[in-house]
C-alpha positions as CSV (number, residue, x, y, z in Angstrom):
1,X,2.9,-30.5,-6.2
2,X,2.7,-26.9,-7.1
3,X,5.7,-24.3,-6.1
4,X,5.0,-20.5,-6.5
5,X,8.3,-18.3,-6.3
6,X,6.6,-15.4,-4.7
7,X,7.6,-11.8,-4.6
8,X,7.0,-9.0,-2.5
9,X,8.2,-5.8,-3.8
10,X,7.4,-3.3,-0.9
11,X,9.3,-0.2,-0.2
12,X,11.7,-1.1,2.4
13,X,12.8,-4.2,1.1
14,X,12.2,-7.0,-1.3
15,X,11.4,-11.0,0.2
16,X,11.3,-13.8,-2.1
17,X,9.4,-17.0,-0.7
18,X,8.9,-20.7,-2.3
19,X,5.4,-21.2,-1.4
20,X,3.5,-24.7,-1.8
21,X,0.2,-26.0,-0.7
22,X,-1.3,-24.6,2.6
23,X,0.9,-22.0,2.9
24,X,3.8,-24.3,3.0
25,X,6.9,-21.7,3.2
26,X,10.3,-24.3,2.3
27,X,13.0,-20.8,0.9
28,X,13.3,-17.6,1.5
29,X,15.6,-15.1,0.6
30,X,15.3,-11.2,0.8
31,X,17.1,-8.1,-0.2
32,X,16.6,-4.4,1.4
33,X,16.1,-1.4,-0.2
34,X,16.7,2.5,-0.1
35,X,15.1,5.6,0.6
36,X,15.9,9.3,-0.9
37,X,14.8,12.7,0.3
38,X,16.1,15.1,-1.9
39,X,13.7,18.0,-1.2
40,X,10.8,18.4,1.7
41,X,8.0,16.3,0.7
42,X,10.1,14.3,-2.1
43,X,10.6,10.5,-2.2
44,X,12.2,9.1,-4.4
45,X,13.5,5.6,-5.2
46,X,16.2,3.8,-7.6
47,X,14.4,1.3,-10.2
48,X,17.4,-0.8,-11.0
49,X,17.8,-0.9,-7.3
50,X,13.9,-2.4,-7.2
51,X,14.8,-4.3,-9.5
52,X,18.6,-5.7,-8.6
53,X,16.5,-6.6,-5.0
54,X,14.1,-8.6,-6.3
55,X,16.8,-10.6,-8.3
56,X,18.9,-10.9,-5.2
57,X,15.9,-12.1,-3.0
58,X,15.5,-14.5,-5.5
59,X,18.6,-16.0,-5.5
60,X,18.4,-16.8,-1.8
61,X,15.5,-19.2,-2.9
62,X,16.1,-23.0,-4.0
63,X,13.9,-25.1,-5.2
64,X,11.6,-26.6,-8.0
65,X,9.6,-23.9,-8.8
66,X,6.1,-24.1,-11.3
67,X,4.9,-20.5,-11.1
68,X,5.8,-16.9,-10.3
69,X,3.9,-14.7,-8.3
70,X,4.4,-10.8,-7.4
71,X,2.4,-8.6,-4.8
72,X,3.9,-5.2,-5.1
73,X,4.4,-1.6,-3.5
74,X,1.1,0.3,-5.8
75,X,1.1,4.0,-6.4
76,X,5.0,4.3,-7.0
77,X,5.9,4.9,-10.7
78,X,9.4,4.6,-12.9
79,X,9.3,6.1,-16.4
80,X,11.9,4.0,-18.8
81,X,13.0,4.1,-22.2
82,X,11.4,1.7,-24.0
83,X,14.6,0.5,-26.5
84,X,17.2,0.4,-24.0
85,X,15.1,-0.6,-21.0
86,X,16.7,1.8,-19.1
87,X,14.6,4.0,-16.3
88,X,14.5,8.3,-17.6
89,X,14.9,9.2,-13.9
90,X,14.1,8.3,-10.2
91,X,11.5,6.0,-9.4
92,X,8.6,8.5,-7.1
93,X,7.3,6.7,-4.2
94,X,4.0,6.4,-3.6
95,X,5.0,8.8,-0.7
96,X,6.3,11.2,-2.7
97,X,4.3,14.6,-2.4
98,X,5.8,17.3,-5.6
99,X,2.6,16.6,-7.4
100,X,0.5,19.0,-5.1
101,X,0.6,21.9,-7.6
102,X,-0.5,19.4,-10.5
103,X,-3.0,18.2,-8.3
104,X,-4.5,21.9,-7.4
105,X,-4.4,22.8,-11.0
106,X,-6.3,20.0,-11.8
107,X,-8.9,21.1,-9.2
108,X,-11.8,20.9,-11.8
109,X,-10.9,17.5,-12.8
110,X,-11.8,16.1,-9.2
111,X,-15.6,14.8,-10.0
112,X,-14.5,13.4,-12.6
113,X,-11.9,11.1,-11.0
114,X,-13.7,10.1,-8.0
115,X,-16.8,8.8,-10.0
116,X,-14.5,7.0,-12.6
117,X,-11.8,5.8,-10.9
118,X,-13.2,5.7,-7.6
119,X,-9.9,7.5,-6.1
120,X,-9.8,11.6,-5.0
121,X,-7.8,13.8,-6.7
122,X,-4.7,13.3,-4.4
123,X,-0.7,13.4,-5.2
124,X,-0.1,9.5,-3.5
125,X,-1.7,8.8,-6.8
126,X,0.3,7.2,-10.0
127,X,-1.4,10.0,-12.7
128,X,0.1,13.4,-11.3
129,X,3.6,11.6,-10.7
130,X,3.3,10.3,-13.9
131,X,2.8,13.9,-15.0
132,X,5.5,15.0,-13.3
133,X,8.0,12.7,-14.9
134,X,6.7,13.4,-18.2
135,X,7.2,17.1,-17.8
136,X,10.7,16.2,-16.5
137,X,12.0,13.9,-19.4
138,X,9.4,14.4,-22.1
139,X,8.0,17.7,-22.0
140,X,6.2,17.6,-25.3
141,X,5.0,13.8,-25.3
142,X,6.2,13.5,-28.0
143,X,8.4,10.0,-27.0
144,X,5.3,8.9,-25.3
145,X,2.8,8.9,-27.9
146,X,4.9,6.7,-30.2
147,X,5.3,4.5,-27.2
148,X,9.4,5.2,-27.0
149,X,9.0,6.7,-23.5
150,X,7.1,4.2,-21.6
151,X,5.5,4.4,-17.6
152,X,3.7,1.7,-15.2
153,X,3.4,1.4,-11.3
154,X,5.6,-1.0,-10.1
155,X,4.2,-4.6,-11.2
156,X,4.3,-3.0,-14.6
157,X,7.8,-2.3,-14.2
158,X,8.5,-6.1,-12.7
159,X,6.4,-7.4,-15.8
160,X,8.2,-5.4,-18.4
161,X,12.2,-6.9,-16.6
162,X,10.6,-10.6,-16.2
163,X,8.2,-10.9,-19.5
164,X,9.4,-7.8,-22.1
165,X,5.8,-6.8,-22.0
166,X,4.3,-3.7,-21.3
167,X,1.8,-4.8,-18.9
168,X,-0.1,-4.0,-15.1
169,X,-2.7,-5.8,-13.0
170,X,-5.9,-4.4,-12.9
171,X,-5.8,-3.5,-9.2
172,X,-2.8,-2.0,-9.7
173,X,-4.3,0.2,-12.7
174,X,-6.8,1.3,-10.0
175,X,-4.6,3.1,-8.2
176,X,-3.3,5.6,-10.9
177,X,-6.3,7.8,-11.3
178,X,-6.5,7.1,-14.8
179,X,-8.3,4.0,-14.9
180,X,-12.4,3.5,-15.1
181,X,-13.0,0.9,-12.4
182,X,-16.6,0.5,-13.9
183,X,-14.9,-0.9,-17.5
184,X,-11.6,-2.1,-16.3
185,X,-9.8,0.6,-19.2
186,X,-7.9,3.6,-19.4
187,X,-10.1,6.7,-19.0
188,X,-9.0,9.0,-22.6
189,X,-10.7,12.0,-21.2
190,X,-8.5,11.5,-17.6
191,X,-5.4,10.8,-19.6
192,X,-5.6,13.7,-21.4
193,X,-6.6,16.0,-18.0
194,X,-3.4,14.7,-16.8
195,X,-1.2,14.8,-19.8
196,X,-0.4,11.1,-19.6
197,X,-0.8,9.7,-23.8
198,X,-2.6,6.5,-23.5
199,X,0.3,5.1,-25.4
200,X,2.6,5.4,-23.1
201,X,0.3,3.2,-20.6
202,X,0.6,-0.6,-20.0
203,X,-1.7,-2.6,-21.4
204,X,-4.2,-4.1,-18.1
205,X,-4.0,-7.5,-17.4
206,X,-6.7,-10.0,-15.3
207,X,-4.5,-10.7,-11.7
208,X,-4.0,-14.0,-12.9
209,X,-1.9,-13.2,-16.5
210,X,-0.2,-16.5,-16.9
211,X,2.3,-14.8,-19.3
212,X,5.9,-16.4,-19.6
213,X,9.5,-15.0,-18.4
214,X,11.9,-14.5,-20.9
215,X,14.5,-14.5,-18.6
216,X,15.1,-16.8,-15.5
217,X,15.0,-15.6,-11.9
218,X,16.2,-17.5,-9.0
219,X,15.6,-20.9,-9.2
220,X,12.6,-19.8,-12.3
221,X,13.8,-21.2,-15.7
222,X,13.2,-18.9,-18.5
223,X,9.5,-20.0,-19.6
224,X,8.2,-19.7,-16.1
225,X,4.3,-18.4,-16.1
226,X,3.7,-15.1,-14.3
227,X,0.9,-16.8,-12.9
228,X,-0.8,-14.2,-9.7
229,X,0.1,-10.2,-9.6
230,X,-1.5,-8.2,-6.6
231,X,-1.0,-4.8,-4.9
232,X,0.1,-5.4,-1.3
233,X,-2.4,-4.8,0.3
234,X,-4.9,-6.5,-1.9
235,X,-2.5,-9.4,-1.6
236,X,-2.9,-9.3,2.4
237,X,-6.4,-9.1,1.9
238,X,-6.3,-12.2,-0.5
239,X,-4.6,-14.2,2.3
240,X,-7.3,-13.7,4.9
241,X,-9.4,-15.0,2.6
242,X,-10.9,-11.3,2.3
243,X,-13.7,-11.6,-0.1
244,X,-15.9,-13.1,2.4
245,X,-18.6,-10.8,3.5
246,X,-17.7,-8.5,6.8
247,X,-13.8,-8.9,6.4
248,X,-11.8,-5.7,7.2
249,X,-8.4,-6.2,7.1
250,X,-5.7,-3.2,8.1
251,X,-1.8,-3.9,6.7
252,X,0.7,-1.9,9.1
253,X,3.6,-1.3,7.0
254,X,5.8,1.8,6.1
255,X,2.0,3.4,5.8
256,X,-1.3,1.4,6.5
257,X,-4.2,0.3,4.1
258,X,-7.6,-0.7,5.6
259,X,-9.3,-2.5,3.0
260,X,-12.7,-4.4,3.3
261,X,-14.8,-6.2,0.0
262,X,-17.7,-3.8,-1.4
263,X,-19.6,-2.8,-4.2
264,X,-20.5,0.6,-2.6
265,X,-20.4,3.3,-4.9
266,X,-19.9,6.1,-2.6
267,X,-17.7,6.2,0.4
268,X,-16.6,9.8,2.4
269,X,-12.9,9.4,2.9
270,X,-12.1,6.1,1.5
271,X,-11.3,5.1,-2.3
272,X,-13.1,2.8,-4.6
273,X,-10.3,0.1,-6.0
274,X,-10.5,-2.9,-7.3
275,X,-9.1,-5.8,-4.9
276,X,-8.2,-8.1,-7.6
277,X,-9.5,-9.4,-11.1
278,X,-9.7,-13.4,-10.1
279,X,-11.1,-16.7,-10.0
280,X,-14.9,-14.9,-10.2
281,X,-13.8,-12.0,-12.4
282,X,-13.3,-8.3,-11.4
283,X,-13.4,-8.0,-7.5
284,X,-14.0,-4.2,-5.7
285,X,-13.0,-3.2,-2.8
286,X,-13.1,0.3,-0.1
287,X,-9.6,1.1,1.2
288,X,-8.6,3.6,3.4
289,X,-4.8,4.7,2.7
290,X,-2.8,6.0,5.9
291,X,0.9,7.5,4.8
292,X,2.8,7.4,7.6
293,X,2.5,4.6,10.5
294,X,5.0,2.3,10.5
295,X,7.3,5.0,9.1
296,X,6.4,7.4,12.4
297,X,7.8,4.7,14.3
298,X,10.9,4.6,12.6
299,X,11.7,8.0,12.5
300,X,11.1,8.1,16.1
301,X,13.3,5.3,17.3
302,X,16.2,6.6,14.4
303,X,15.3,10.3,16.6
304,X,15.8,8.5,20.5
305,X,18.1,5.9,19.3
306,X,15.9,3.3,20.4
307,X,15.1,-0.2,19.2
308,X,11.0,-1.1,18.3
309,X,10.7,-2.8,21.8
310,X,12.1,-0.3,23.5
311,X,10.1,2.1,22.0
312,X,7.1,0.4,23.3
313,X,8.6,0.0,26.7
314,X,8.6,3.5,27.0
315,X,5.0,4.1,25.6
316,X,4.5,2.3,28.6
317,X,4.9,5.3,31.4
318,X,3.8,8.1,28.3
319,X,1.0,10.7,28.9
320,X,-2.4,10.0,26.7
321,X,-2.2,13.9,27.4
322,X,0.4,14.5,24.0
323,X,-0.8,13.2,20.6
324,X,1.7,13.4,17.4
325,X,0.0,14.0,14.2
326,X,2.4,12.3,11.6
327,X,1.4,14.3,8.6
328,X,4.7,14.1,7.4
329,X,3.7,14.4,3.6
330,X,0.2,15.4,4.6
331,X,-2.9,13.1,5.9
332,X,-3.9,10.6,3.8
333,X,-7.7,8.8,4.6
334,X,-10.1,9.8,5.7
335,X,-8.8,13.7,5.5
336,X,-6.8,13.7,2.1
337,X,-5.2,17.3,3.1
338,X,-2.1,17.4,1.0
339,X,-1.6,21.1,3.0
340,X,-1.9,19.1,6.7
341,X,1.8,19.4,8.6
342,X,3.1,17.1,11.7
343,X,2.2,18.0,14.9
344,X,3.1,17.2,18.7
345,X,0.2,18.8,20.7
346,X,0.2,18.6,24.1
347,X,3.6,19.0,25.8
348,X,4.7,20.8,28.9
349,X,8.5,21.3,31.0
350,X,7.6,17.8,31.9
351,X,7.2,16.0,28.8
352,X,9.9,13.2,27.8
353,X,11.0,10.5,25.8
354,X,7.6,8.1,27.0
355,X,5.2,10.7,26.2
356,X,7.1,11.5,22.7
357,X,6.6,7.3,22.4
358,X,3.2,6.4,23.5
359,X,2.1,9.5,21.1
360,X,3.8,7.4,18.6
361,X,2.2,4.1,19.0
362,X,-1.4,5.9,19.4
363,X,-1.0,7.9,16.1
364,X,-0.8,4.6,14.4
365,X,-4.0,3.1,16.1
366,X,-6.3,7.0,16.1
367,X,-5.5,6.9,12.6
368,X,-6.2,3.5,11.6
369,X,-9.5,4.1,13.7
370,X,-10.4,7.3,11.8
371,X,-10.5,5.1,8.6
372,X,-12.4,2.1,10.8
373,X,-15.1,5.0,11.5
374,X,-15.4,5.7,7.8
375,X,-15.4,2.0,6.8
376,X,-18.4,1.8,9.1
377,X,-20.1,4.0,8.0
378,X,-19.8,3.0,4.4
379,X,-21.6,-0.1,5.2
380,X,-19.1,-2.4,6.4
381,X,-19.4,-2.8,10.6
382,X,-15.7,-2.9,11.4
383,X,-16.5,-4.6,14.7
384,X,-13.5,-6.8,13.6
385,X,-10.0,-6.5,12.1
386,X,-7.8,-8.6,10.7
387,X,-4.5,-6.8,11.1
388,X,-0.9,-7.8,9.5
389,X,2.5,-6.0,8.9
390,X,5.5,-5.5,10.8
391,X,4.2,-3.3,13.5
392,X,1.4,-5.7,14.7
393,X,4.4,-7.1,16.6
394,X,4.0,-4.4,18.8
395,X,1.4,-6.3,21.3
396,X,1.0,-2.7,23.2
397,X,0.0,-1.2,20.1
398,X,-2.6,-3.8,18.8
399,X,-4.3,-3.1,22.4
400,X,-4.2,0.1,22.1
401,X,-6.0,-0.6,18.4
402,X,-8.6,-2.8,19.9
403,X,-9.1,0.1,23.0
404,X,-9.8,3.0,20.3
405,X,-11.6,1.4,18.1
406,X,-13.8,-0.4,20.3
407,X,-12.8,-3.5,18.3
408,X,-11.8,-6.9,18.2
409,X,-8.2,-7.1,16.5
410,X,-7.2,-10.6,14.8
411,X,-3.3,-10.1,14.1
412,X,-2.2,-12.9,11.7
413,X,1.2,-14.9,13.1
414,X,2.2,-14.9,9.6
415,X,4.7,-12.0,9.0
416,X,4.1,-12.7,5.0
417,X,1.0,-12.4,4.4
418,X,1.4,-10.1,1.2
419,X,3.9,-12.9,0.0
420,X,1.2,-15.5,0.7
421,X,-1.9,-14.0,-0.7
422,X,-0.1,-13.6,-4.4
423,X,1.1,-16.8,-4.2
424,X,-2.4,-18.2,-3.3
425,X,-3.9,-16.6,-6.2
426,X,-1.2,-17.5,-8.2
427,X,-1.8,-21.4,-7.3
428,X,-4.9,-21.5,-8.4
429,X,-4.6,-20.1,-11.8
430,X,-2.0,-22.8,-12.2
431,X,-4.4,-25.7,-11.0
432,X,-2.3,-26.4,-7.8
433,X,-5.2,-25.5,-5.0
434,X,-8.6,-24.0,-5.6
435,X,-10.6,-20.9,-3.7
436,X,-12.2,-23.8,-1.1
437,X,-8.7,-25.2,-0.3
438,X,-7.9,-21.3,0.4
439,X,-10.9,-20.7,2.4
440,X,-10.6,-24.4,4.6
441,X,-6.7,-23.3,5.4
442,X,-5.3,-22.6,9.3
443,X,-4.3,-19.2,9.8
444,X,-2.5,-18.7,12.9
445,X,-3.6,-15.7,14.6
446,X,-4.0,-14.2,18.2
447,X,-6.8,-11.8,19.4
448,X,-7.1,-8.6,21.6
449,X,-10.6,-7.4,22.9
450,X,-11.4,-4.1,24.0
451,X,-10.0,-3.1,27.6
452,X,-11.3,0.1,28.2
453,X,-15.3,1.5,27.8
454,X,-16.5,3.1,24.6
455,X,-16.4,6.5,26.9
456,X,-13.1,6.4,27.3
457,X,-12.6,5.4,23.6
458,X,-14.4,8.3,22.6
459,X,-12.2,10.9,24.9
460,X,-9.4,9.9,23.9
461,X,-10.5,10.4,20.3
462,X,-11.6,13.9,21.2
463,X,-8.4,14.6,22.0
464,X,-6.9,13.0,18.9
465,X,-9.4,14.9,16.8
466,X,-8.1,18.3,18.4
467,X,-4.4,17.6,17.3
468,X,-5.4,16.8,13.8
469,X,-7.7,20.0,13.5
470,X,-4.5,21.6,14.1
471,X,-2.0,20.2,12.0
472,X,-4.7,21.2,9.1
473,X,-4.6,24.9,9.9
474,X,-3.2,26.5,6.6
475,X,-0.6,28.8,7.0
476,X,-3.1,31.8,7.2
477,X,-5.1,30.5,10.1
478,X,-1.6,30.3,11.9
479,X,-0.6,34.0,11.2
């Protein structure tokens, strides 16, 4: 019977899972992972911690294992030194916000990138980081274009530790702004806009690669088959079995991605990306990226010294009077306003802790509604969403989802599901289940229905959209 040794790489943590047939979870092991802020709107992350955690999550699985499978953070990137392996500088997270200059400069590159690589011209994206990095530790290129220096997102960097090839997964190539989601390659005119040598790039691989370790991992004996790489979120969507027509799946994580199967070629607000390249070739995808949702409700409970439930507890008694805009490195979809700043709107003497809380909890659910809205209207009726992540735990929250969005939200019992979806993929390219065993599976899940009218659904949005037209004042409308 087929094992998959699956990894997910996200930017909290690591988990490592032995995955069999029907979702069958027998080991688990997991490792947690820092954070550094070292300026406002820099993020920053250590890649020999990334990778030291997914070793240690690996080792707290046992096991026979056939296959290996990773579903990763995206948009982060690590430049390394190709003969010593050794990373130049910090990994930048995908939240990490010091490419907005690069990003303005390259202003007249924007067409360009949205009708190639299906993404807008935006600093949560791989290319300007990339950039950056190369500015920072090779200004001239000149280590890059002989391939000495070289840079990937972070499957790449996974591949490059567990197989000593320069490789990345083609939906994680769609992510960087340098990669022509019509041709599956590396755009030469957008590499050169950004200052990125194409030599320096991995080469793109189908999300099935069935390439070999050369080193063991966990209870993986050297000679074990990469067998299924996904993005996260692509991954989630993978596990609801998301390439049936109509799905629209939201992941609640650190940020949120809302992510639904489509061939559109246009979209206001959301990104064009490929979901995965699989079982019946390249598959695309519309995604709305959210940066800050989970994370908001971290910060706040770090800020009240309060625990998640309790958090929600208090969003119990809270006015729907105060809304918090998390733009904490900007707004991400449907807005993509690098400039926008955090806001509380609303407050008076009388404001407390529960009002502070419930504006919490309703950021998460206006935003991922704003991207709904634009999913909609895109073509996809998001009359349904299959949510998953950490915060869906927050029952209070997920009603508050279905109440705003005037939707029915499906939250998965599985708190894997990134895990899952890789290792699903990952089965099938090695022969263990096929795409109908994957679609006739049982996946636990509860439901919540809409409790208010669509009236009040759209005044309270009214009130959400006020807030967010004023964290997007720039800093001349304020004087």
């Amino acid at each position: 019977m087929t094992s998959v040794l699956a990894i997910d790489q996200g930017t909290q943590s690591t988990k490592a899972l032995l995955v069999g047939r029907d979702h069958r979870v027998t080991s688990r092991g997991a490792s947690s992972l820092d954070r550094t802020f070292p300026q406002a709107g820099w993020v920053e992350q250590d890649a020999e911690a990334i990778w030291n955690s997914v070793v240690a999550a690996a080792d707290g699985v046992s096991g026979q294992v056939d296959g290996i499978s990773l579903s990763t953070q995206r948009e982060t990137v690590v430049a390394w030194d190709a003969s010593t392996g050794r990373p130049l500088g910090p990994a930048l997270s995908w939240q990490d916000q010091r490419a907005v200059a690069i990003c303005e400069r390259l202003a007249p590159l924007a067409g360009a990138v949205e009708a190639r690589t299906g993404l807008l011209l935006d600093p949560m994206f791989s290319a300007a980081k990339i950039s950056w990095l190369l500015d920072a530790y090779d200004p001239d290129r000149s280590l890059a274009r002989t391939g000495r220096v070289k840079v990937g997102t972070i499957d790449s960097w996974l591949l490059w530790r567990l197989t000593g090839r320069h490789l990345t997964e083609a939906g994680n190539a769609s992510r960087t702004s340098l990669l022509d989601i019509a041709t599956v390659a590396w755009d030469p005119e957008l590499c050169d806009g950004f200052g990125v040598p194409v030599e320096c790039l991995p080469d793109v691989v189908s999300s099935m690669p069935m390439v070999p370790t050369t080193i063991a991992l966990g209870p993986a004996p050297v000679g074990t088959p990469v067998a299924g790489v996904l993005g996260d979120s692509h991954a989630a969507l993978f596990a609801n079995a998301g390439w049936r027509p109509g799905s629209v799946k939201a992941s609640y994580g650190t940020g949120s991605s809302i992510m639904a199967v489509s061939e559109a070629t246009t979209a206001d607000g959301l990104c064009r990306t490929i979901a995965w390249d699989g079982p019946a070739g390249v598959t695309r995808a519309l995604e709305g990226n959210i940066r800050s949702s989970g994370a908001t409700l971290t910060w706040l409970c770090d800020l009240l010294g309060v625990s998640a439930p309790e958090l929600s507890t208090l969003a119990l008694t809270g006015s729907p009077e105060v809304h918090l805009v998390p733009a904490f490195g900007g707004l991400g979809a449907p807005y993509w306003d690098a400039r926008a700043v955090g806001v509380l709107d609303g407050l008076d003497m009388g404001s407390g802790r529960p009002d502070l809380a419930r504006a919490a909890l309703e950021s998460v659910a206006f935003q991922v509604t704003d991207v709904l809205a634009a999913v909609t209207a895109a073509g996809t009726p998001a009359t349904t969403v299959l949510a998953d992540g950490g915060v869906t735990a927050s029952d209070l929250l997920m009603q508050w989802q279905a109440d705003i969005a005037q939707a029915t939200v499906v939250v998965s019992d599985e708190p894997e599901l990134s895990a899952l979806g890789s290792a699903d993929l990952a089965g099938v390219a090695l022969g263990g289940w096929s795409i109908a065993d994957l679609e006739a599976l049982d996946r636990p899940r509860h439901e919540f229905s809409p409790a208010v009218s669509a009236a009040e659904s759209v005044s309270a949005r009214d009130g959400w959209a006020l807030a967010v037209a004023r964290a997007r004042l720039t800093r001349k409308d304020r004087s």
